[in-house]
C-alpha positions in Angstrom: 0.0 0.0 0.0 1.0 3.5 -0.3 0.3 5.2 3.2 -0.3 8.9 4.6 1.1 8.7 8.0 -0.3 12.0 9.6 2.4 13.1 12.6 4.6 11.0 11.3 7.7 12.8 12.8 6.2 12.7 16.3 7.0 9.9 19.0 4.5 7.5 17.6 4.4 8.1 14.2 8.1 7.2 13.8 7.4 4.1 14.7 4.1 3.6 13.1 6.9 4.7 9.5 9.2 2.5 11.1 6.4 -0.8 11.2 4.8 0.3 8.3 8.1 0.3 5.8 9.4 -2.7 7.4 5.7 -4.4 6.3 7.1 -3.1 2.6 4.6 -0.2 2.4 5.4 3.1 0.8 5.1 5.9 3.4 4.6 9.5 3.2 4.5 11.7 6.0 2.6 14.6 6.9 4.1 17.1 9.9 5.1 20.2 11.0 8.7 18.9 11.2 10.5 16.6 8.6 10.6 13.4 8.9 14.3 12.7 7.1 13.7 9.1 6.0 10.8 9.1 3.8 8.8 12.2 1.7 7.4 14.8 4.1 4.3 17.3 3.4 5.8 20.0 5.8 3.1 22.0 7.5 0.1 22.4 9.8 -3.1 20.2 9.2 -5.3 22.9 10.3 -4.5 24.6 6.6 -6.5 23.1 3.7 -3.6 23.9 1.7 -1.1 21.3 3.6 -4.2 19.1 4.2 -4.6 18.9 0.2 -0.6 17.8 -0.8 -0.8 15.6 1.6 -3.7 13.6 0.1 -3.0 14.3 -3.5 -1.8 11.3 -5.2 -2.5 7.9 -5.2 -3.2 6.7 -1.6 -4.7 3.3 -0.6 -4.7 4.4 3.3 -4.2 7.7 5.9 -3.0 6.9 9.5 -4.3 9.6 11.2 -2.0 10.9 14.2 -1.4 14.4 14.1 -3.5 15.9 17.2 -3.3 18.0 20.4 -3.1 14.9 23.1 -2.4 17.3 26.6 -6.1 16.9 28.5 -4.7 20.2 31.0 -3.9 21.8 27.6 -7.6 21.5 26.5 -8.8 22.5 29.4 -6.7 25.8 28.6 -7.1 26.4 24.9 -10.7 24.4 24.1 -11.2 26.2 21.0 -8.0 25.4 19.5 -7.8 21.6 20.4 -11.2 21.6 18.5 -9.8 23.0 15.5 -6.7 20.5 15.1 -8.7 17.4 16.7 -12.2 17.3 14.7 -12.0 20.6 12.1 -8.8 19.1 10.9 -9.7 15.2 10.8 -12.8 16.3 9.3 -11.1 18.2 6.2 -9.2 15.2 6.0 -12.0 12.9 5.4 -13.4 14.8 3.2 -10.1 14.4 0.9 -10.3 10.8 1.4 -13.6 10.5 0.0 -12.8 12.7 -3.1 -9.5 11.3 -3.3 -10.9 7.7 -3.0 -8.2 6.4 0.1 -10.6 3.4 1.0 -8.8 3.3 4.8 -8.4 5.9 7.0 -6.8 4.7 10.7 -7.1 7.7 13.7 -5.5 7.6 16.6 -7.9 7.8 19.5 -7.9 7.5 23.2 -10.4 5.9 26.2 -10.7 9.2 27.4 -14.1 9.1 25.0 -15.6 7.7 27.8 -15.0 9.6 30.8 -14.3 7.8 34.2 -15.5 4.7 34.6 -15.7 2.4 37.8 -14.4 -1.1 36.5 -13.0 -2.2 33.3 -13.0 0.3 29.9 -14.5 -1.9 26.9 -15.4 -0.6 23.8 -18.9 -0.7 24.0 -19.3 1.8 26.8 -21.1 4.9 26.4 -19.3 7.8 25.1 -19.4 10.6 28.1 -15.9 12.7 27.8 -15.4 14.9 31.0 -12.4 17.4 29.2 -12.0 19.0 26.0 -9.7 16.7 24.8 -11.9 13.6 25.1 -14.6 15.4 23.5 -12.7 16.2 20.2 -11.5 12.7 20.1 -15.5 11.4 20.8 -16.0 14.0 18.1 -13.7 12.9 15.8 -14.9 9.1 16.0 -18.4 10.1 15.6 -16.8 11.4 12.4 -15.4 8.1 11.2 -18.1 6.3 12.0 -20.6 8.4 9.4 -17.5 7.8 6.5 -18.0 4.2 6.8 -21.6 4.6 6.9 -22.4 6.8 4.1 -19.0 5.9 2.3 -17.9 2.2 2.5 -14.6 3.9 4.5 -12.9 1.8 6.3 -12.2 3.3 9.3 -10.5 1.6 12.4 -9.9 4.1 15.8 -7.3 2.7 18.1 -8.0 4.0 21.7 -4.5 4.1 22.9 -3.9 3.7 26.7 -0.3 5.4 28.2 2.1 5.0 25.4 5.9 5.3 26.6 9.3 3.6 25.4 12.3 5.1 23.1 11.6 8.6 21.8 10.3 10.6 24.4 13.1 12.9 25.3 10.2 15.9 24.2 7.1 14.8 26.1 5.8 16.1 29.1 4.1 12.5 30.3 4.9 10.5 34.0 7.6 8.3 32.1 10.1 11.0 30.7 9.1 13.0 34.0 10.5 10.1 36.0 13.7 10.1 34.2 14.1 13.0 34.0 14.6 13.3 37.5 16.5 10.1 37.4 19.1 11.7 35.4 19.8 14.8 37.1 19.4 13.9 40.6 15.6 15.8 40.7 12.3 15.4 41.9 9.4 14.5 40.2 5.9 16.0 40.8 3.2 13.6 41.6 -0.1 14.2 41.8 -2.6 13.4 44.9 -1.5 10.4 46.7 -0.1 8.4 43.6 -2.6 5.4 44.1 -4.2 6.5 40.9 -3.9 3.2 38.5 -2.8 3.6 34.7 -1.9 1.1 31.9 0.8 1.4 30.1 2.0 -0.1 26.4 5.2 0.3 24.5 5.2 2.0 21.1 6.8 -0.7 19.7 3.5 -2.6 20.5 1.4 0.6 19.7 3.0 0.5 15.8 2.4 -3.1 15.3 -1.4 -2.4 16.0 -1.1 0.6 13.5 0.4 -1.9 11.0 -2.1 -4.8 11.3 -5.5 -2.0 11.8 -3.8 -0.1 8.1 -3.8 -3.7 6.4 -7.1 -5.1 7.9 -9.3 -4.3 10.9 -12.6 -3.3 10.9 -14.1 0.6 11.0 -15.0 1.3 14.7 -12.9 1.3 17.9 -10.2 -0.8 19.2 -8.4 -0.7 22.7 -4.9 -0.9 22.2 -3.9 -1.4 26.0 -1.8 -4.0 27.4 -4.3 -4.8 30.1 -2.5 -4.6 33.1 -3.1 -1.6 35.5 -0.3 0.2 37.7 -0.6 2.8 40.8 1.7 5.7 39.7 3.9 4.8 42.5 4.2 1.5 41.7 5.5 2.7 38.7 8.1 4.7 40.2 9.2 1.7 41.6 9.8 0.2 38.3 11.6 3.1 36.8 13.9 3.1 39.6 14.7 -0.8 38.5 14.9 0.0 34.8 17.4 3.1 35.5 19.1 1.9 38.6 18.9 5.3 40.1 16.5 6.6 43.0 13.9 8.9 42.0 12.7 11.6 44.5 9.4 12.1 44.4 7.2 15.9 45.6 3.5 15.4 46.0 1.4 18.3 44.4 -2.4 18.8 44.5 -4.4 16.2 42.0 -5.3 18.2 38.5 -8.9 18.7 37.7 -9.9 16.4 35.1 -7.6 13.5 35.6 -9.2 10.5 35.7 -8.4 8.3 38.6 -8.4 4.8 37.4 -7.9 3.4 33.7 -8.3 -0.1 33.7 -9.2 -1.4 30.1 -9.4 -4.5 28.0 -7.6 -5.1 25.0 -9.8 -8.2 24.4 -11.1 -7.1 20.8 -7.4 -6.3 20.0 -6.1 -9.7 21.0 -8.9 -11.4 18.7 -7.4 -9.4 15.7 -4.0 -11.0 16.2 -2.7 -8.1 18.1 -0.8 -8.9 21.8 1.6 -6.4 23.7 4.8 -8.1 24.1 6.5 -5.6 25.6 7.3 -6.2 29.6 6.9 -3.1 31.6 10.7 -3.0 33.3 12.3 -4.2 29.8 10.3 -1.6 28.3 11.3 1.1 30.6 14.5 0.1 30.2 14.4 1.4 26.5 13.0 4.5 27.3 15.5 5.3 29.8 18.4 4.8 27.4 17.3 8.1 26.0 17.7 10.1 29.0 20.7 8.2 30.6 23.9 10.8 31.0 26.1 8.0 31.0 24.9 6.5 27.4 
């Protein structure tokens, strides 16, 4: 196939370019930075202009990345998340039904759902409680009236907490951790640190772009790896993966962070798709990144 990978420069879309090459695809990438191994359509998605060389051409699939992902920066600039996450995706689709792509793959996220006491499945209501979750509801809804009226084929990947090799620019718990691993600091945590997240490695992450580009089904998918961790318990395992203590500073609990994510990868796993990626081992790559002694 000949793929669009939208954000392909960013943490995950390198590997998605990465997965997606190896596979023997041809890969173009769309981004506000270049890329450097493959074609890039340099610019923001936001302009119809960039949105346009991006999908002209022959394309037989768009793996939709590019997005504003920070839930406290949503709560900040609302307006502007809506513009990138559903004004954006929805010029996009647009293209691919004039352009005739007959996949289009988006990167979504369980916080479509809003907190949720138990297990996060895919056939839960959607009830965002930020911004950010409601561009991505938004954005889905989108998708799923392509297929409808279109024949699209559109899979959305609701991605738990993605970490491993590439993060030295993100502001998530992992690089936060090592970052205070690697220069003796502290790192902030909020409220008590009981609250319970899942977390997969990219590498696992790109292998479910891969297999959803080539063949799953329009409508979500939990890409998680199904196994839930206290933020302190997490700690814990950075400190193994680095070797290094990691100080820790409790601050006040942020306003629309959801206390427990516990979801099921079920559907997932009866596509073909497993994470294989164990959580230390996985740390472990992430940290050789950040390690002042590499």
């Amino acid at each position: 196939m000949k793929v669009l990978v939208t954000g392909g420069a960013g943490f995950i879309g390198r590997h998605v370019v990465r997965g997606l090459t190896e596979h023997g695809h041809e890969v173009v990438v769309a981004d506000r930075n270049e890329h450097g191994d493959v074609p890039t359509v340099q610019g923001d998605l936001t302009d119809p202009a960039v949105r346009a060389r991006a999908v002209e051409g022959s394309l037989d699939a768009i793996v939709h990345l590019a997005a504003e992902t920070s839930v406290l920066g949503s709560m900040r600039k609302p307006a502007w998340v809506h513009e990138v996450n559903v004004a954006a995706t929805s010029g996009l689709l647009e293209l691919a039904r004039e352009c005739e792509v007959g996949t289009f793959v988006m990167a979504s996220t369980n916080a479509v759902v809003g907190a949720h006491d138990g297990t996060i499945t895919e056939d839960l209501p959607l009830r965002p409680l930020t911004p950010y979750g409601s561009t991505k509801a938004a954005a889905e809804m989108l998708l799923s009236g392509y297929a409808g009226a279109f024949a699209l084929r559109t899979p959305c990947l609701r991605l738990s907490n993605v970490y491993g090799p590439g993060m030295l620019a993100k502001d998530s718990l992992v690089p936060r951790m090592f970052r205070a691993a690697a220069t003796g600091g502290r790192v902030q945590v909020y409220g008590d640190g009981r609250q319970r997240r899942d977390l997969v490695h990219v590498h696992d992450v790109a292998d479910a772009f891969v297999r959803a580009s080539e063949s799953w089904p329009s409508g979500p998918t939990i890409v998680g790896c199904g196994t839930s961790y206290d933020v302190l318990a997490l700690l814990d395992a950075a400190r193994e993966a680095c070797g290094r203590p990691i100080a820790v500073e409790h601050v006040s609990a942020k306003v629309g962070e959801m206390r427990e994510v516990v979801v099921s990868p079920r559907r997932a796993c009866d596509f073909g798709w497993r994470a294989e990626v164990d959580l230390v081992e996985g740390l472990r790559s992430t940290w050789a990144d950040f390690d002042p002694e590499s």
